[in-house]
C-alpha positions as CSV (number, residue, x, y, z in Angstrom):
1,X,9.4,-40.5,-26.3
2,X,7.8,-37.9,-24.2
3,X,8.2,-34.2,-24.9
4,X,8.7,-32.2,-22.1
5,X,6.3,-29.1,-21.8
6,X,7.0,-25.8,-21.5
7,X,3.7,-24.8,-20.8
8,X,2.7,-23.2,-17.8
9,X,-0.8,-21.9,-16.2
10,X,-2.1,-18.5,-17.7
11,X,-2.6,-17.2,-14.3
12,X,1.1,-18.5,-13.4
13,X,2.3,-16.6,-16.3
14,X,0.3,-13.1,-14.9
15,X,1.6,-13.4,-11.5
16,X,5.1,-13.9,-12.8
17,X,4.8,-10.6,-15.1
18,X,3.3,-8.5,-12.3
19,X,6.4,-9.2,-10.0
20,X,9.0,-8.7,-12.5
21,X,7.5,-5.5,-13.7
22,X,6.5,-4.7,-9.7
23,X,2.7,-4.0,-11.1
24,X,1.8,-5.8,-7.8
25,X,2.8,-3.4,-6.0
26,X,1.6,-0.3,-8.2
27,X,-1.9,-1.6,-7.5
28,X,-1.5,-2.0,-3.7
29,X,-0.5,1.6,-3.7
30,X,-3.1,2.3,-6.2
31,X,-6.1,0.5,-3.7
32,X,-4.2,2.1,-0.4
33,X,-5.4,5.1,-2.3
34,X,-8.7,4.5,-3.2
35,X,-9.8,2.6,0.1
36,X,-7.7,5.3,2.6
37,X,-11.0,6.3,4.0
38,X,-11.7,2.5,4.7
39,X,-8.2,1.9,6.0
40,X,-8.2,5.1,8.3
41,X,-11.8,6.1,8.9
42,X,-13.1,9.5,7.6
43,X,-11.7,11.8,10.5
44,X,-8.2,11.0,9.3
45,X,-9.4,10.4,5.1
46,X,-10.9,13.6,5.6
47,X,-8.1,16.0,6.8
48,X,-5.6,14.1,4.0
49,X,-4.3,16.3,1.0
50,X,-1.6,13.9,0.0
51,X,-1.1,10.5,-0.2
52,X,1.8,9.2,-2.3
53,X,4.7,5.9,-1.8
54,X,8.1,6.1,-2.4
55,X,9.9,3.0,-2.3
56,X,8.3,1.2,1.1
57,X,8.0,4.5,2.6
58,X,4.0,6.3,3.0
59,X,4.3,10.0,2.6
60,X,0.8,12.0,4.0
61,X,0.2,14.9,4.2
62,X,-2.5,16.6,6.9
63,X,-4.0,19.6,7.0
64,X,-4.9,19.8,10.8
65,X,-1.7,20.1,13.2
66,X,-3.4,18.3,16.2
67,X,-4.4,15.2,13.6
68,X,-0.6,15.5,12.9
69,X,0.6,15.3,16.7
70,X,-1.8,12.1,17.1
71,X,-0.9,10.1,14.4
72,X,2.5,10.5,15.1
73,X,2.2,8.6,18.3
74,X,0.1,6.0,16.4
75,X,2.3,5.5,13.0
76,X,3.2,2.1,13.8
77,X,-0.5,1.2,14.0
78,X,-1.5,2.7,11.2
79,X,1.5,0.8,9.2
80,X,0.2,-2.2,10.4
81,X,-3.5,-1.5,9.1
82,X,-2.0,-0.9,5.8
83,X,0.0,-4.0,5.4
84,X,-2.7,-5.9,6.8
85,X,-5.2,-4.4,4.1
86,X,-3.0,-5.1,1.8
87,X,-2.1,-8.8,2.5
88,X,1.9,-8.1,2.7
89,X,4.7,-5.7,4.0
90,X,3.8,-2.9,1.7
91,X,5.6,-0.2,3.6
92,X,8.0,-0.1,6.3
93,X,7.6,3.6,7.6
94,X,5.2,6.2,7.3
95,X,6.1,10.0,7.1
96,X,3.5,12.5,8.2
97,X,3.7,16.2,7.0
């Protein structure tokens, strides 16, 4: 009689715990972060004081009003380079203050 196996693949298991504890997203934020010089070239990396997720929603912060103006004409852009570095729908809407 066969036994039926409750095994499953150690990297099955890892993927599992990472979406029920929503780490994968914690270290999407976590490389948006580290790589937001990468994702938005040094002009805009530069002029950054604050970077920081709520939810699906990108809070920034910039330090120079006219970077401010531009990127607000561009924020659907720049949602779509960070969803694309990421490899899924990270966030939805970005805030610029």
């Amino acid at each position: 009689m066969a036994r039926k196996s409750n095994l499953i693949k150690i990297g099955d298991a890892i993927n599992q715990l990472f979406k029920q504890e929503k780490l994968d997203v914690k270290i999407s934020q976590f490389s948006v972060k580290n790589s937001w010089k990468d994702i938005v070239g040094e002009m805009i990396a530069k002029n950054t004081t604050e970077i920081y997720f709520n939810e699906k929603i990108l809070f920034i912060s910039l330090n120079s009003a006219a970077l401010k103006h531009e990127l607000s004409y561009n924020k659907e852009e720049l949602i779509k380079r960070i969803n694309n570095f990421c490899g899924y729908q990270l966030i939805q809407q970005l805030v610029i203050r």
